[in-house]
C-alpha positions as CSV (number, residue, x, y, z in Angstrom):
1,X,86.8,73.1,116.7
2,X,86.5,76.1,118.6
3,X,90.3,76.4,119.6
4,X,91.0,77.0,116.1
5,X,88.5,79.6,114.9
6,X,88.6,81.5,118.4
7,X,92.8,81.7,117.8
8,X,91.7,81.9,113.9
9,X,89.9,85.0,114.8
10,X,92.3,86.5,117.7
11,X,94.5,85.9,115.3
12,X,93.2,87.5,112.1
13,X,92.3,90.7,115.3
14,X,95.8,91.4,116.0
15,X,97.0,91.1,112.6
16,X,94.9,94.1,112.1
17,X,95.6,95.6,115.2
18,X,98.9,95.2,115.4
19,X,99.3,95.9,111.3
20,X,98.9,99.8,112.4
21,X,96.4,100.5,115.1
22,X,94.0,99.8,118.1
23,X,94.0,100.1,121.5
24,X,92.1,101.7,124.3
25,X,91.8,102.0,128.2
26,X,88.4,100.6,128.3
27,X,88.0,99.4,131.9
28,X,85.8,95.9,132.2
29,X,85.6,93.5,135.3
30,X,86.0,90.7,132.8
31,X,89.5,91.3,133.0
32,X,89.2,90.3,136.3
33,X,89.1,86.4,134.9
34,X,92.1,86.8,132.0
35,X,95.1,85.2,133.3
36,X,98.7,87.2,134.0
37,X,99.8,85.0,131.7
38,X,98.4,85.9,129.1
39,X,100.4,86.6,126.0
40,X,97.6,88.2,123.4
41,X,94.7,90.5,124.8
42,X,91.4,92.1,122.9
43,X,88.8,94.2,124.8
44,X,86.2,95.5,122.9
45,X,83.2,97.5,123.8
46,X,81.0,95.9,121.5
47,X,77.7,98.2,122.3
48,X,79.9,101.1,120.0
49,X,81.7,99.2,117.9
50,X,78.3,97.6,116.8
51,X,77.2,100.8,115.3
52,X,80.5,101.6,113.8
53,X,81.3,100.2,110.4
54,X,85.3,100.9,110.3
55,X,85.6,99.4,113.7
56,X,83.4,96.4,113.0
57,X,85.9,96.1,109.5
58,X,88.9,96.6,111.8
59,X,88.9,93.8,113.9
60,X,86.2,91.0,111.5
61,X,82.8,91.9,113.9
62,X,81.3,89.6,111.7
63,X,82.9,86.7,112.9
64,X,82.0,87.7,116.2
65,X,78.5,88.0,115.7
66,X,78.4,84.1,114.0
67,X,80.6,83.2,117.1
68,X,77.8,84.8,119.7
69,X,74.9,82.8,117.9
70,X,76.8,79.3,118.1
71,X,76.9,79.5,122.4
72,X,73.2,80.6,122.3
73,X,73.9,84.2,122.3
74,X,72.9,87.1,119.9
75,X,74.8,90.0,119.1
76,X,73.0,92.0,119.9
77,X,72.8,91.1,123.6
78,X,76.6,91.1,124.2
79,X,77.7,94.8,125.5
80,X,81.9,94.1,125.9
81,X,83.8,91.2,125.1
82,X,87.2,89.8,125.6
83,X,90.0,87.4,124.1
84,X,92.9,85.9,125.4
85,X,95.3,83.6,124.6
86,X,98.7,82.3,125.6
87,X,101.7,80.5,123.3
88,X,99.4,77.2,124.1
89,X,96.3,76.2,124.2
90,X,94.8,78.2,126.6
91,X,92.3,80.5,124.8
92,X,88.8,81.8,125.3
93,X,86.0,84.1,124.5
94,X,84.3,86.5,127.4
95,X,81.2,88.0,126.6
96,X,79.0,90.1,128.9
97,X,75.3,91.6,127.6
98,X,71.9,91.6,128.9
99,X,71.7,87.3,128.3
100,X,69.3,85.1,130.5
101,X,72.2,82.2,131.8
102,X,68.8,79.8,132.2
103,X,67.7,80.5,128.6
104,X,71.2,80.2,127.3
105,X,71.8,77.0,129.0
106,X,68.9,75.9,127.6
107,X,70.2,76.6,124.0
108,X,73.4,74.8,124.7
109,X,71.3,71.5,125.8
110,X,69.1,71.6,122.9
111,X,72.2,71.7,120.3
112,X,73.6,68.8,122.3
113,X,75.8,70.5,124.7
114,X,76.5,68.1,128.0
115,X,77.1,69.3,131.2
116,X,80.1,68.5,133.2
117,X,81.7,70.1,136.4
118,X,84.8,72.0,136.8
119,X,86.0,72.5,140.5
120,X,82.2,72.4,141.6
121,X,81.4,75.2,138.6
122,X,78.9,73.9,135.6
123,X,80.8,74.1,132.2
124,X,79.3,72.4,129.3
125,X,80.9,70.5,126.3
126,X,80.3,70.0,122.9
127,X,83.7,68.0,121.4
128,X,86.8,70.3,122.2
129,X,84.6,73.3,122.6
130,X,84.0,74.3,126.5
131,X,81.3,77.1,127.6
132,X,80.6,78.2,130.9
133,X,78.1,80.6,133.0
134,X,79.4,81.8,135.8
135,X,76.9,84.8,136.5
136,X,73.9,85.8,134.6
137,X,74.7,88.2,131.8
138,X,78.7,86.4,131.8
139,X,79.8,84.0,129.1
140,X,83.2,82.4,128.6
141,X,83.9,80.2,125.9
142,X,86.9,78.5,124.6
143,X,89.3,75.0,125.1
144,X,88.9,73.4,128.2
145,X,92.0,74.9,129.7
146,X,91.3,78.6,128.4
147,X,87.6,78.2,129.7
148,X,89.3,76.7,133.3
149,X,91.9,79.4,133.8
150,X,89.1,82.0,133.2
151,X,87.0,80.2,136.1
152,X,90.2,80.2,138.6
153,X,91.7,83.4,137.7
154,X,88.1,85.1,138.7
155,X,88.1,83.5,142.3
156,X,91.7,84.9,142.9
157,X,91.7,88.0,141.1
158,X,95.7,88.5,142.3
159,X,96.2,86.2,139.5
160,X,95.1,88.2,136.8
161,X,96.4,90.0,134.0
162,X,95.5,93.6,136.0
163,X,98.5,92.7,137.7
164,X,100.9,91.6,135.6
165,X,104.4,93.9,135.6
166,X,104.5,94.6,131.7
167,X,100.3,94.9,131.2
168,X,100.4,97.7,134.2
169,X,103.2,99.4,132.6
170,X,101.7,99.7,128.6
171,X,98.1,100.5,130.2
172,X,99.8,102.9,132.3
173,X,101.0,104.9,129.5
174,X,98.1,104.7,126.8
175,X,96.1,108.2,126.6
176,X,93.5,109.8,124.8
177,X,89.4,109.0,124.4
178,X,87.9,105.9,126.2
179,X,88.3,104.0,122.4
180,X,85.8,101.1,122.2
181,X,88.8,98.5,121.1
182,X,91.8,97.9,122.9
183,X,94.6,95.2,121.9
184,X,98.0,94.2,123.8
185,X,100.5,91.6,122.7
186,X,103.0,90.5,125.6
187,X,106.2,88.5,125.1
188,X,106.4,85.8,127.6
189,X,109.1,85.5,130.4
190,X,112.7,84.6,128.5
191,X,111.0,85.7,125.0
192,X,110.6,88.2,122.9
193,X,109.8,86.6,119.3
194,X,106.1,88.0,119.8
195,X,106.9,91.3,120.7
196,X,109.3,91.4,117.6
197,X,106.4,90.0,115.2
198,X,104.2,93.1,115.8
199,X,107.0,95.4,115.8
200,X,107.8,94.2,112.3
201,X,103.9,94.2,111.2
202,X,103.9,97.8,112.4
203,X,106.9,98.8,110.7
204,X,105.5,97.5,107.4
205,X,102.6,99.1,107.5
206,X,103.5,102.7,108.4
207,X,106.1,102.0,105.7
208,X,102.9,102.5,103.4
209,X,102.0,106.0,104.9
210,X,105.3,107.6,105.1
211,X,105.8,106.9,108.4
212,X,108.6,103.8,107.9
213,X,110.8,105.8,109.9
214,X,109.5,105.5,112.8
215,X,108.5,101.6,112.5
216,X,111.8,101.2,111.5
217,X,113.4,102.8,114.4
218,X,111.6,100.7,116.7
219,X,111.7,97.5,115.2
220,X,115.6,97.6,114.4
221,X,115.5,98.3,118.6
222,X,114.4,94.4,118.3
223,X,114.1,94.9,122.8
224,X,110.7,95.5,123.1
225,X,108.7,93.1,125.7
226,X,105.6,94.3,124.8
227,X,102.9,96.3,122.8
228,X,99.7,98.5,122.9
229,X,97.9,100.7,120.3
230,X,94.7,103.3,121.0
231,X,92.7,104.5,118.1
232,X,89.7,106.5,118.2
233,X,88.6,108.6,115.5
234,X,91.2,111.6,114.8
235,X,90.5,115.5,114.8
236,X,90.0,115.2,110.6
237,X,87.9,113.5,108.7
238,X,88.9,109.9,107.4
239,X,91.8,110.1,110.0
240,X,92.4,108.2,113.5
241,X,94.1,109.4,116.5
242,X,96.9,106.4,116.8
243,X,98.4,105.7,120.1
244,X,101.4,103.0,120.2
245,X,102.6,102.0,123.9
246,X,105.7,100.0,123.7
247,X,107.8,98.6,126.7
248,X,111.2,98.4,125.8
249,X,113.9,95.4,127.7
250,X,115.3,98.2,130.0
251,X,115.7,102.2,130.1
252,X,119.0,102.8,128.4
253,X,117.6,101.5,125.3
254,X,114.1,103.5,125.5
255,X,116.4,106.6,126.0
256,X,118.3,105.6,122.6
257,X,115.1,105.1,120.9
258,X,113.6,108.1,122.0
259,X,117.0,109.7,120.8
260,X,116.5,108.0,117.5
261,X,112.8,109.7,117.1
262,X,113.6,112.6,118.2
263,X,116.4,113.5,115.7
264,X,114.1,112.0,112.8
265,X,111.5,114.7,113.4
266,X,114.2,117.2,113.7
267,X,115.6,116.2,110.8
268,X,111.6,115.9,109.0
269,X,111.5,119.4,109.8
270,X,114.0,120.6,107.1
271,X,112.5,119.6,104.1
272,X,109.6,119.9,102.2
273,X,108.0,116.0,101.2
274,X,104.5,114.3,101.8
275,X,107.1,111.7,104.0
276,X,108.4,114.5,105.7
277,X,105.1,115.9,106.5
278,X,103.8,112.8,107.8
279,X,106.8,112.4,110.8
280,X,105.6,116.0,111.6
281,X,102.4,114.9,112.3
282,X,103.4,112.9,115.6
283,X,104.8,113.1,119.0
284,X,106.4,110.9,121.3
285,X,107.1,110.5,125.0
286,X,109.2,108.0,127.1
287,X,108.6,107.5,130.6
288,X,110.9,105.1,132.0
289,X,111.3,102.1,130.0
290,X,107.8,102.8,128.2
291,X,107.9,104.7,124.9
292,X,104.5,106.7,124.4
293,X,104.1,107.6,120.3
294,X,100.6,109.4,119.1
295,X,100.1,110.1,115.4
296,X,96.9,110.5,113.3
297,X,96.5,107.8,110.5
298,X,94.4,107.6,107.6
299,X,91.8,105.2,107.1
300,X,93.6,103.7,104.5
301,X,96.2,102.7,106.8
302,X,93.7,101.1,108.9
303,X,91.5,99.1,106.3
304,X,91.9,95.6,105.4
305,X,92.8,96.5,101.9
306,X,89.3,94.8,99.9
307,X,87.5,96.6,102.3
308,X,88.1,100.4,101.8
């Protein structure tokens, strides 16, 4: 079914993401249809990350490009894409490219897509799998409800995620290059066990590039209500310019966090250690309740490990 390899694949995304890396501030109006409630995000501009190898390793671009090809599409058509998904079945798959919606239509028909209608907008069906055209040159994809919200949230676009408290607040604080892949995870009102999960993934994995410190720091915080990482490629070779946004539960306890890291790097400073030269290698800023923390990676640190 499509649920499951579209929340397979945001899934096996964020792990990635969220195991040490992306994010960007890549501005698309296909936003414009993500609900605000909306508790995992990935933007990607597909027409560079297409050309980029570590990228397409980063987040599985294969798997997108046999995704593209099942609702008619080729991959090479699709310019930017987007996933969401909340804690429930509400999940789906925006593409826009340079894609005919008459000739795509026409695909779905001929592999035995129906047609049905969803608040006077055509969506088509094949089991649980729902795909609709809203515009030529738009795609969305997903369950029925994922590919529904999509259609409502873009006819009232106060709904959207754009407007969402804690979204405004990470995007707000990510910097750096327009990076072709972005990636947010948000915990949902009264929760914060998703939050926490990429905390702890992050922790783990700059563990591995003597930078456990700082993962350590933020996941023994365990307040965070949300997360966002930049990467583009760093100012050295084999490196990438890291950018972690997170929002912290309220401003005392980004002010002892930012405390934490700031006596860390101090302390970095004193001795002479690969470790200790890696925690030199980053800086961090807090505004508000939003801590802002760049550092350079290696590729190593980004890699799914059998593909180095």
């Amino acid at each position: 079914m499509l649920k499951g390899k579209l929340l397979l694949f945001f899934g096996i995304c964020c792990i990635l993401l969220f195991g040490g890396n992306s994010c960007s501030r890549r501005e698309t109006g296909l936003l414009d249809s993500v609900p605000s409630d909306s508790t995992a995000l990935l933007i990607v501009n597909w027409s560079s990350v297409k050309n980029d190898n570590d990228l397409k390793l980063l987040f599985t671009g294969n798997e997108f490009e046999a995704q593209t090809r099942r609702f008619g599409v080729e991959s090479a058509e699709v310019s930017e894409f987007v996933v969401f998904s909340d804690n429930g079945t509400k999940a789906a798959l925006l593409m826009r490219g340079k894609f005919d919606r008459r000739e795509v239509v026409e695909r779905l028909k001929s592999d035995g897509w129906s047609e049905e209608s969803n608040d006077g907008t055509k969506i088509y069906a094949s089991g649980d799998d729902y795909a609709a055209l809203p515009q030529n040159g738009v795609l969305i994809a997903g369950t029925r409800r994922g590919v529904s919200a999509a259609l409502q949230t873009a006819k009232n676009s106060s709904e959207s995620i754009q407007n969402a408290v804690a979204f405004k607040k990470i995007k707000a604080s990510m910097t750096g290059s327009k990076s072709p892949v972005t990636a947010f995870l948000i915990a949902p009102e009264g929760t914060l066990e998703m939050a926490d999960a990429a905390l702890s993934v992050t922790a783990g994995a700059m563990s591995l590039f003597g930078l456990g410190a700082i993962g350590d720091i933020l996941q023994k915080m365990n307040i965070a209500e949300g997360a966002g990482f930049t990467v583009a490629h760093g100012s050295k070779s084999q490196k990438y310019a890291v950018n972690l946004c997170v929002l912290m539960r309220d401003e005392k306890s980004a002010l002892v966090a930012a405390g934490a890291l700031n006596m860390m790097k101090s302390l970095s400073g004193m001795v002479k250690t690969n470790d200790a030269e890696n925690l030199q290698d980053f800086d961090f800023t807090r505004k508000e309740k939003v801590l802002s923390i760049k550092m350079e990676m290696p590729r190593e640190a980004l890699m799914p490990a059998n593909k180095r």
